[in-house]
BADRENRO-81818 format. One record per residue (C-alpha): residue in three letters; residue number from 1; x negated, y, z. Coordinates in steps of 0.2 Angstrom, whole numbers, padded with zeros to 4 digits. Layout:
BADRENRO-81818
res,n,x,y,z
ALA,NUM,X,Y,Z $
...
***
This chain:
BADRENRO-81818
res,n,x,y,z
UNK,1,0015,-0006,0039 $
UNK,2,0001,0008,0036 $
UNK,3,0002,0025,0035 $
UNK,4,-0011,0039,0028 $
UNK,5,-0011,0057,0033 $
UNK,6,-0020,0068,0024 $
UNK,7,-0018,0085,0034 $
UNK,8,-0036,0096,0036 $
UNK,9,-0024,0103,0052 $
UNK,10,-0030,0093,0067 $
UNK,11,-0018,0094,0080 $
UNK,12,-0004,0095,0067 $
UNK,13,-0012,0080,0059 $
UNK,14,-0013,0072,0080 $
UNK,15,0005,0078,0081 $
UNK,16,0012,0068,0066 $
UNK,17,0002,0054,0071 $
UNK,18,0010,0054,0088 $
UNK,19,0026,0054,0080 $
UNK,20,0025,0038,0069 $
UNK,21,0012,0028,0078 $
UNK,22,0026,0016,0086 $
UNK,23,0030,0010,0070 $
UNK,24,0018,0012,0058 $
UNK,25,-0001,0009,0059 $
UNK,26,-0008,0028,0056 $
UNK,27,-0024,0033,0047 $
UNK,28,-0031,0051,0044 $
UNK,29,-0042,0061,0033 $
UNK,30,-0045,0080,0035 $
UNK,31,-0047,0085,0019 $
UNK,32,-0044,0082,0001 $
UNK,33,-0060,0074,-0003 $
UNK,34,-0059,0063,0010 $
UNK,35,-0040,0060,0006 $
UNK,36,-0043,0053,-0010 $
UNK,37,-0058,0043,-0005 $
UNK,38,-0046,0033,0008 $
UNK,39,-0031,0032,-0003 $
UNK,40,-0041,0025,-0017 $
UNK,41,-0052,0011,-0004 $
UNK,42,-0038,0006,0006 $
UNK,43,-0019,-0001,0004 $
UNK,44,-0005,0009,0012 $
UNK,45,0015,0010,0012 $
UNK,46,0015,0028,0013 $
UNK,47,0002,0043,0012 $
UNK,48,0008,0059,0018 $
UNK,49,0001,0074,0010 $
UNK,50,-0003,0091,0014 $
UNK,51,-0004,0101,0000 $
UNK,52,-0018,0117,0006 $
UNK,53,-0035,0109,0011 $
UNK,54,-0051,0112,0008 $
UNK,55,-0060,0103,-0005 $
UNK,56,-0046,0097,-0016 $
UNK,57,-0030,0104,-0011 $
UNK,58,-0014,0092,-0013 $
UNK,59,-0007,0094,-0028 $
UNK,60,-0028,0088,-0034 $
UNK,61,-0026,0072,-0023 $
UNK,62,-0011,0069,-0028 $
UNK,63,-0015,0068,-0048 $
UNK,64,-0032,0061,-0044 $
UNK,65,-0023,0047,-0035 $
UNK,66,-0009,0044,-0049 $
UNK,67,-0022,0044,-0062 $
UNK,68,-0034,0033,-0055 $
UNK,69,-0016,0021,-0052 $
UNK,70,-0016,0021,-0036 $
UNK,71,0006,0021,-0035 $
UNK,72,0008,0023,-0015 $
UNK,73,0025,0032,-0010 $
UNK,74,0018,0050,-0007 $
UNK,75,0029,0061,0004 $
UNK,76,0020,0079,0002 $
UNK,77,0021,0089,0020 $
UNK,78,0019,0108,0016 $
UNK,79,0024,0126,0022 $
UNK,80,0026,0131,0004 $
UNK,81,0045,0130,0001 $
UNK,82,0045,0137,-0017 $
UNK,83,0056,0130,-0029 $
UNK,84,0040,0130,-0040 $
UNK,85,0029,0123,-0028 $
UNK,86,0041,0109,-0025 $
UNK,87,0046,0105,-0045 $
UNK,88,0027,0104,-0045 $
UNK,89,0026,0093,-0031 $
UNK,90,0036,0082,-0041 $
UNK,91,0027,0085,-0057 $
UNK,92,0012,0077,-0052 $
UNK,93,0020,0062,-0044 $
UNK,94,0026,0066,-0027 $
UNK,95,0040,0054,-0023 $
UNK,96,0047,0066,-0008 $
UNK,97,0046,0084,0000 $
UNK,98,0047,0089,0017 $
UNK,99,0044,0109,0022 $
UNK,100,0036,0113,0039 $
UNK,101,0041,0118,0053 $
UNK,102,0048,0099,0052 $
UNK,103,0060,0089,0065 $
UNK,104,0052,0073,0068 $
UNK,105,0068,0064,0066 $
UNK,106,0069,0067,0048 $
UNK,107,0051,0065,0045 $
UNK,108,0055,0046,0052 $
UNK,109,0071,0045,0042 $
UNK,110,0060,0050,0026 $
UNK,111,0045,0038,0026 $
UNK,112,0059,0023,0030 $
UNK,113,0067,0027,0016 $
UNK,114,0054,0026,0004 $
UNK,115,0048,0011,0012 $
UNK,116,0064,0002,0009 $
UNK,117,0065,0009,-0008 $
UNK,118,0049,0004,-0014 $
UNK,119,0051,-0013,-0008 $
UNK,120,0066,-0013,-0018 $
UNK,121,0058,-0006,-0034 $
UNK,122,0040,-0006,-0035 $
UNK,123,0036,-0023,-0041 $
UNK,124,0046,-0031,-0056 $
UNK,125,0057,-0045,-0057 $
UNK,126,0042,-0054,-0060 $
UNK,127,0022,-0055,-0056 $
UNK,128,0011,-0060,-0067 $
UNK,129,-0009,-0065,-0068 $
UNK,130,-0014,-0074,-0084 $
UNK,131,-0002,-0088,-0085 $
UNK,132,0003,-0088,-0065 $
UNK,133,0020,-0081,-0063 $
UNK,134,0028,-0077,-0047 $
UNK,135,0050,-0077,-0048 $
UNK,136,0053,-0064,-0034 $
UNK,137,0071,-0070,-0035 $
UNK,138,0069,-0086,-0030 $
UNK,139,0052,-0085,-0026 $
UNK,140,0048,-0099,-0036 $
UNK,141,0030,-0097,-0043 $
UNK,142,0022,-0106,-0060 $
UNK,143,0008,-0110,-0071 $
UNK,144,0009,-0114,-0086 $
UNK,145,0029,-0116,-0085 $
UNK,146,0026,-0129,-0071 $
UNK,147,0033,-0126,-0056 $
UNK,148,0017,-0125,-0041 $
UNK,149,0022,-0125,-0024 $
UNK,150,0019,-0111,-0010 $
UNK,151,0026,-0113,0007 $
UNK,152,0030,-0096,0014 $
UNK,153,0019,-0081,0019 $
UNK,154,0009,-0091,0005 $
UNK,155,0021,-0084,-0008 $
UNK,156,0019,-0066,-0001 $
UNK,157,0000,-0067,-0002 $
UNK,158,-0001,-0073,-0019 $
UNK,159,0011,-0058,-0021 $
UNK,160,0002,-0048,-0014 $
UNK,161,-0016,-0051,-0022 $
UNK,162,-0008,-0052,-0039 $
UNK,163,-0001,-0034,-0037 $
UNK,164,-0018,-0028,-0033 $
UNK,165,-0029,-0039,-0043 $
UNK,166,-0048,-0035,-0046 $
UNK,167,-0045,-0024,-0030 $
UNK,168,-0054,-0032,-0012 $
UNK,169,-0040,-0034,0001 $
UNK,170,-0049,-0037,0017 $
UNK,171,-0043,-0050,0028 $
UNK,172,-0034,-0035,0039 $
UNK,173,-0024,-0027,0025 $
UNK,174,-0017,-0043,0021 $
UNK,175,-0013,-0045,0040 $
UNK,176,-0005,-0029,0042 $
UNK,177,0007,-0031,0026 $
UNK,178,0011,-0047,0029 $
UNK,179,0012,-0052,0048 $
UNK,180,0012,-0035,0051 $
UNK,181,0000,-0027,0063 $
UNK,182,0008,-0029,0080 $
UNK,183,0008,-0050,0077 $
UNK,184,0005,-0060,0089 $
UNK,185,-0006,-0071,0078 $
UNK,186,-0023,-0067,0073 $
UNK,187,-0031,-0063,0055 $
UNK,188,-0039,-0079,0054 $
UNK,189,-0020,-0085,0048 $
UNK,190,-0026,-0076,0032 $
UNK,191,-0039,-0087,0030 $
UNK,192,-0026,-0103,0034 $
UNK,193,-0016,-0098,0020 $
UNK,194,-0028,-0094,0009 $
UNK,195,-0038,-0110,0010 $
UNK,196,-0017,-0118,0005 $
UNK,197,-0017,-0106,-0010 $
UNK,198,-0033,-0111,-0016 $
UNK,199,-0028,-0129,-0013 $
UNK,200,-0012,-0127,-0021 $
UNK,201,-0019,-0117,-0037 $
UNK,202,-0036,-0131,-0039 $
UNK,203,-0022,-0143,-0045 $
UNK,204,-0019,-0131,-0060 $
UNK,205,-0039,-0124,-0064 $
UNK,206,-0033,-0108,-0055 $
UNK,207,-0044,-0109,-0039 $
UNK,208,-0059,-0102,-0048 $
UNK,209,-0048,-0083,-0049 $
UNK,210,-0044,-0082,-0029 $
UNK,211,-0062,-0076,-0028 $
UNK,212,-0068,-0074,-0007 $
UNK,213,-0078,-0058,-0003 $
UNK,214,-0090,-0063,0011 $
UNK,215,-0087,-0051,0025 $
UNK,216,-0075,-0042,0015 $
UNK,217,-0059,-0052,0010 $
UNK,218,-0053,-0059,-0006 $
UNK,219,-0047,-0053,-0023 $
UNK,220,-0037,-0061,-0036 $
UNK,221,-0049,-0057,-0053 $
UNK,222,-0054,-0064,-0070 $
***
């Protein structure tokens, strides 16, 4: 599971991360700008948001990010406690808010929750690429209406892909979602089950959309 802070406050920024890095593999940009930049290049579970930056301030990310559809659960982290700064908040797509000073127990509690809520509601019943549908289910997958078969972690990576298609997921942020990042395996699984999902979709004329980035990752793309 990964994490993004976007907080132009150092030490609170070093604090937080302090706070979640036992669970949670943690990121940080220091300012709005850069904020964006990461949430749009990169995949996280969460981003925490701090709404007065330099550059942009968080509110800006925040519709920046939704616009571009980049859907990540965003809790904002803020000293403003204004009814109108959290409606707001809200109004530009925050899925939670949290006013500093904050206890570090509810911070936890709040970025579990949303985890566990949009693994229950972010994707459909069903994924879809072209004629390649995933039953989430039964985690049963098809092509055509034919049944095709992945074993596993396979299932979640073709998931996975689909829901980010003609996006790069490196070889690491498919690791980090789907063995998690304190595995005892290595990434070069990724590759393993990749090599089975290509197999798997070659029977079907589908291989040719798994496309391999060299030294990047791969990408599911027309």
């Amino acid at each position: 599971m990964k994490v993004l802070i976007i907080e132009d406050d150092k030490i609170l920024s070093n604090t937080i991360k302090q706070i979640i890095e036992k669970n949670y593999d943690v990121e940080q940009a220091f300012d709005g700008e850069e904020g964006v930049l990461y949430g749009e290049q990169n995949i996280y579970d969460v981003i925490i948001l701090d709404l007065m930056m330099p550059i942009k301030n968080g509110y800006e990310v925040l519709a920046e990010l939704r616009k571009n559809k980049i859907y990540t659960p965003v809790l904002i982290l803020t000293a403003k406690d204004s009814l109108n700064d959290k409606l707001k908040g809200f109004e530009v797509g925050a899925d939670d808010y949290l006013v500093k000073p904050f206890e570090k127990d509810e911070l936890l509690a709040r970025i579990n929750a949303m985890i566990r809520r949009n693994n229950r509601s972010f994707y459909k019943d069903e994924v879809v690429f072209k004629d390649l549908k995933l039953d989430l289910s039964t985690r049963k997958a098809y092509i055509k209406n034919k049944e095709i078969t992945l074993q596993g972690k396979q299932f979640d990576m073709l998931e996975y892909l689909i829901n980010y298609k003609n996006k790069i997921i490196t070889k690491d942020q498919i690791f980090d979602k789907i063995w998690g990042f304190d595995s005892d395996t290595s990434t070069t699984v990724v590759e393993v089950y990749a090599s089975g999902i290509r197999k798997e979709l070659k029977k079907h004329g589908y291989d040719k959309y798994l496309k391999t980035i060299r030294g990047g990752g791969y990408m599911i793309s027309e």
